[in-house]
C-alpha positions as CSV (number, residue, x, y, z in Angstrom):
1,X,3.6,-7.6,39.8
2,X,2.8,-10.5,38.3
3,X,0.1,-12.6,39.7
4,X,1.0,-16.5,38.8
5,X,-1.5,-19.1,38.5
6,X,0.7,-23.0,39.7
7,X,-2.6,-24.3,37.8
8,X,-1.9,-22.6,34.9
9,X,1.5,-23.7,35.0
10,X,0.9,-27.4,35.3
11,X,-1.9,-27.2,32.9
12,X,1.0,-26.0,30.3
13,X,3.2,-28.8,31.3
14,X,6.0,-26.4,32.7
15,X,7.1,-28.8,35.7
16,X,8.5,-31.5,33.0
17,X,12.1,-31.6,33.3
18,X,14.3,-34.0,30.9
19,X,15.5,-37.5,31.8
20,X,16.9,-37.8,35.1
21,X,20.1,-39.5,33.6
22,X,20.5,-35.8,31.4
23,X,20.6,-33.8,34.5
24,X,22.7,-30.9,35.5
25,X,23.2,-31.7,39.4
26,X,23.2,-27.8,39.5
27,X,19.4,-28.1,39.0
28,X,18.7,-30.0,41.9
29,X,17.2,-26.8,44.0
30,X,14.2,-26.5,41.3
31,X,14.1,-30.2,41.1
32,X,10.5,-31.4,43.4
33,X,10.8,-35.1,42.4
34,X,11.3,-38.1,39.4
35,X,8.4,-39.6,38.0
36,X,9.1,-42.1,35.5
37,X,12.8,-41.3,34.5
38,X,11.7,-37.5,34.2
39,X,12.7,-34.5,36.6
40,X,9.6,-32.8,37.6
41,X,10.1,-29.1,38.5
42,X,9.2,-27.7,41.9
43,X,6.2,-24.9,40.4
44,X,6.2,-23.0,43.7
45,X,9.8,-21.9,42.8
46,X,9.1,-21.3,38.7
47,X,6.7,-19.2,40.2
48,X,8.8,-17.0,42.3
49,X,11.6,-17.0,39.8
50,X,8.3,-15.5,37.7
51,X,7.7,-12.6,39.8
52,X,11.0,-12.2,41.0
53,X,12.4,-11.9,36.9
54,X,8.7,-10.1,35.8
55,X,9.8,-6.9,38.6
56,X,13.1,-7.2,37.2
57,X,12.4,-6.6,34.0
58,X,9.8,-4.2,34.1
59,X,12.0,-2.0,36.1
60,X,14.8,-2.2,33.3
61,X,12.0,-1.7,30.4
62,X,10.7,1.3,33.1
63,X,14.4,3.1,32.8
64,X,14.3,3.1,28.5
65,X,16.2,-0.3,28.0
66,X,15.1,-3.0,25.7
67,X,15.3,-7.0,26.0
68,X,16.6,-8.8,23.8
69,X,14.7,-12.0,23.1
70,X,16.8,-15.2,21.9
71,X,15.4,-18.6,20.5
72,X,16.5,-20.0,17.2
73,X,14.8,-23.2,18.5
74,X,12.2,-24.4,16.4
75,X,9.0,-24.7,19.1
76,X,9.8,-21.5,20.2
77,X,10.4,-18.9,17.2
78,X,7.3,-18.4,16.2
79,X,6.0,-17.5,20.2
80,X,8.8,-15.4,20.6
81,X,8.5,-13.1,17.6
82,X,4.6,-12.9,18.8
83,X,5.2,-12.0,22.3
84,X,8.6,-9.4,21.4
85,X,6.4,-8.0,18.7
86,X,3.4,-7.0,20.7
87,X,5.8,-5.5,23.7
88,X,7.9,-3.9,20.8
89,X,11.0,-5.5,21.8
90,X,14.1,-7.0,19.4
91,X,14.2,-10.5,19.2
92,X,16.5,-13.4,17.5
93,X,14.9,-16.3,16.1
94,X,16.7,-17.3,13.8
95,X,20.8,-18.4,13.4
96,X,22.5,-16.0,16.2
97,X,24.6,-13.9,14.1
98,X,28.5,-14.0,15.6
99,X,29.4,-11.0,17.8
100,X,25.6,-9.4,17.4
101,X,27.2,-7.8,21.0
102,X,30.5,-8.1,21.3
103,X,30.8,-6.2,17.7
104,X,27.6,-4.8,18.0
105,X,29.2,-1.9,15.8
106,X,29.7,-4.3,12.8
107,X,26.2,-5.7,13.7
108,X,24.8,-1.7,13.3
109,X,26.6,-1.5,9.7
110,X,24.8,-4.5,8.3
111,X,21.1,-2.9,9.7
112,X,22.1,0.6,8.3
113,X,23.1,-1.3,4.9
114,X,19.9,-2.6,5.1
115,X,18.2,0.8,5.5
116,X,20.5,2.4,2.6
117,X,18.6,-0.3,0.2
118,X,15.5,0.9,1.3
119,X,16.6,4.8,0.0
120,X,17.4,3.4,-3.1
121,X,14.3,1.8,-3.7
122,X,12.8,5.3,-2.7
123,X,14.7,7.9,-4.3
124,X,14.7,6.6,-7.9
125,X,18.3,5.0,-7.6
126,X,17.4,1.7,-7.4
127,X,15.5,2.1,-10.9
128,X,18.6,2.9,-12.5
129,X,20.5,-0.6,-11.9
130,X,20.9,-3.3,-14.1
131,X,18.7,-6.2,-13.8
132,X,21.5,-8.5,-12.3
133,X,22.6,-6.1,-9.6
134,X,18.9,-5.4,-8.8
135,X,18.5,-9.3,-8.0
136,X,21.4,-9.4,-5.8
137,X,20.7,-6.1,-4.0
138,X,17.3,-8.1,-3.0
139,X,18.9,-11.0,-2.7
140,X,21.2,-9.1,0.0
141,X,18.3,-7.0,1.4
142,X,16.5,-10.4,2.0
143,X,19.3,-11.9,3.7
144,X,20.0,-9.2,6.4
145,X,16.2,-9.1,6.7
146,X,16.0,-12.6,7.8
147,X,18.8,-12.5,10.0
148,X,18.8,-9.0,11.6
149,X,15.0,-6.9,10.4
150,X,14.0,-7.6,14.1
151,X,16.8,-6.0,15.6
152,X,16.4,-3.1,13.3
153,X,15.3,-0.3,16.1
154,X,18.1,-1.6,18.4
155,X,20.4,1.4,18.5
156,X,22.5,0.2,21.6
157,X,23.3,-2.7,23.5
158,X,20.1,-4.3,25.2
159,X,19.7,-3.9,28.9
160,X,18.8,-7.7,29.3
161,X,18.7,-11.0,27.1
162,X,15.8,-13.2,27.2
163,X,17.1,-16.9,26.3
164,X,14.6,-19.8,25.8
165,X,17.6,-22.7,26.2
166,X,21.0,-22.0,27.4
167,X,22.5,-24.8,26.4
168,X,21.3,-24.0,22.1
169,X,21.7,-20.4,22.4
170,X,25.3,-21.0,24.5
171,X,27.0,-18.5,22.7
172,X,24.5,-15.7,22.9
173,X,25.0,-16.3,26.8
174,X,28.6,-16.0,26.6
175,X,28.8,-12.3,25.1
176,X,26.2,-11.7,27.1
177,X,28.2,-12.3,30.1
178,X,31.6,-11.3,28.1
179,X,29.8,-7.6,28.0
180,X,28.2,-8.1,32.0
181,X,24.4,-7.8,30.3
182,X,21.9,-9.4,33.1
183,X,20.7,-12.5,31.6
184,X,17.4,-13.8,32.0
185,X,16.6,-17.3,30.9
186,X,13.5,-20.5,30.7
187,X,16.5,-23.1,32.6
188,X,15.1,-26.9,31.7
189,X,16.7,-29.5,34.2
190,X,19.6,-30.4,31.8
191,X,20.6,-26.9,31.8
192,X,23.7,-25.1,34.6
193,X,21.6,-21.8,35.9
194,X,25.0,-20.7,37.1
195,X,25.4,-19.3,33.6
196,X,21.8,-17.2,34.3
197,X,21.6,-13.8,36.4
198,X,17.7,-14.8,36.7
199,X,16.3,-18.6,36.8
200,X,13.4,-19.4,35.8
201,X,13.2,-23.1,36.2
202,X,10.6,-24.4,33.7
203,X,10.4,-26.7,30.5
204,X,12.0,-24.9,27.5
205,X,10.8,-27.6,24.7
206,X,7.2,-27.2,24.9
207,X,5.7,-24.6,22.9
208,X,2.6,-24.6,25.9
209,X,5.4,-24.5,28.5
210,X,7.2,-21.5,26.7
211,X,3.9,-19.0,25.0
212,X,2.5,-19.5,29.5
213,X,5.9,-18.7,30.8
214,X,6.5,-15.9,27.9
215,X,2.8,-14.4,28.3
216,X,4.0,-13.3,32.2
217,X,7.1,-11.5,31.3
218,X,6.1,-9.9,28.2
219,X,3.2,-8.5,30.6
220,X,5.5,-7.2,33.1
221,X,7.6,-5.4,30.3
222,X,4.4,-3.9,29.0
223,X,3.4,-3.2,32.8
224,X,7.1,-1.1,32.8
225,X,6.7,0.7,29.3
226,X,3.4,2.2,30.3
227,X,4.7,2.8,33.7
228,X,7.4,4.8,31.6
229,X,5.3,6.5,29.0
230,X,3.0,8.0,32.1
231,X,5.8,9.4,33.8
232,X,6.9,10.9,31.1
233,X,4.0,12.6,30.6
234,X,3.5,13.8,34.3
235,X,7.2,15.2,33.4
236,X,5.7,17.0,30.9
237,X,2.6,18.0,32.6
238,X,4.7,19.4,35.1
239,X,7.4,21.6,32.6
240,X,4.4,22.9,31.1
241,X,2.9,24.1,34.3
242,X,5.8,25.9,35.3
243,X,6.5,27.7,32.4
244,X,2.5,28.8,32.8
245,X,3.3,30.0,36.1
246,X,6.7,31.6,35.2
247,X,4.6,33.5,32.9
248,X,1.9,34.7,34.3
249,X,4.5,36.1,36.8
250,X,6.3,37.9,34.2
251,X,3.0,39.2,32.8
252,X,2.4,40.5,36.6
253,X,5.4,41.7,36.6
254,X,5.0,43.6,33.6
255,X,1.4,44.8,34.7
256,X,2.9,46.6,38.0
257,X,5.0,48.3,36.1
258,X,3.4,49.8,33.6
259,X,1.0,51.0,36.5
């Protein structure tokens, strides 16, 4: 469960909202006051929305599922490819690429394409191009590696999205709901968190703001994949117990008779 520090929070400047004259009246639950033309965000409830998304999401990560992350915005790339990486987790960060869900099979083509480049330059194949068809096979292979290389081990739909900004990455969040995949989202005050399956109220443009936020959830997914990998080996504790015991009965079985 995570464990969040308000201190922390206000240290990383999570309670600024936007100007109260860009506000999305939907907001005004997570709203604690204006100071100076800006929204400041209730922390009490970012912090609940924390713990309440953190058990969330360690219980999807817990069952095999992955997050997606999503943020093409410029103060957040760079944090979210960190933070996705360490929990081994896809992630966007650059241009959303249209229908990466709702034609996720098309999307699967382009990362296999990707992958048949990589055999080329492996069995000997590659080698035997011309020079110009060489340069656009990297040119191709650099593309789809810009644009898809971190979605690479996503075999299936995610079990969640991650968005840093639902109003930039709108139409991530509309397959997202086209396909009914739980959305979890950083909701600044100029933001509708109708559009969200789980708030977390907190400033989305600072790069402080979003690596504090980030640093809980990531730890509750990692909380959920070890949670995961020790099951699995109880599981497999237990399967090879019982096959010892089903043995040795055999073998007790086979003593008595031979008796």
């Amino acid at each position: 469960m995570a464990n969040v520090n308000i201190k922390e929070l206000l240290d990383s400047g999570v309670h600024f909202g936007h100007l109260t004259r860009k506000w999305d009246p939907n907001m005004a639950p997570y709203i604690y006051t204006e100071r100076n033309g800006v929204h400041i965000i209730d922390l009490y409830k970012t912090a609940a929305k924390i713990e309440e998304t953190s058990e969330a999401l360690r219980k999807i990560t817990n069952s095999g599922r992955k997050i997606l992350f999503v943020a093409t915005k410029k103060q957040a790339k760079d944090i979210v490819a960190e933070k996705s990486k360490a929990v081994n987790m896809p992630y966007i960060t650059e241009r959303w690429p249209g229908g990466m869900l709702t034609n996720f099979v098309t999307i699967r083509k382009a990362v296999k394409k990707m992958a048949s480049i990589d055999r080329m330059k492996t069995d000997g194949s590659f080698d035997a191009l011309s020079k110009r068809e060489k340069l656009q096979i990297n040119r191709q292979r650099e593309k789809l590696e810009k644009n898809l290389g971190s979605i690479a081990d996503m075999t299936r739909l995610p079990g969640a999205l991650f968005v840093i900004d639902i109003k930039k990455e709108h139409i991530a969040v509309a397959e997202a709901q086209k396909l009914n995949i739980p959305i979890f989202a950083m909701v600044d005050t100029n933001s509708d968190p109708r559009q969200v399956d789980f708030v977390i109220p907190a400033n989305d443009d600072a790069s402080k703001s979003i690596d504090k936020v980030l640093s809980y959830v990531t730890d509750a997914i990692a909380e959920g994949l070890a949670e995961r990998k020790a099951d699995k080996e109880k599981s497999k504790e237990a399967k090879e117990e019982k096959a010892t015991a089903k043995n040795e009965a055999k073998e007790e079985v086979a003593a008595e008779e031979t008796k």
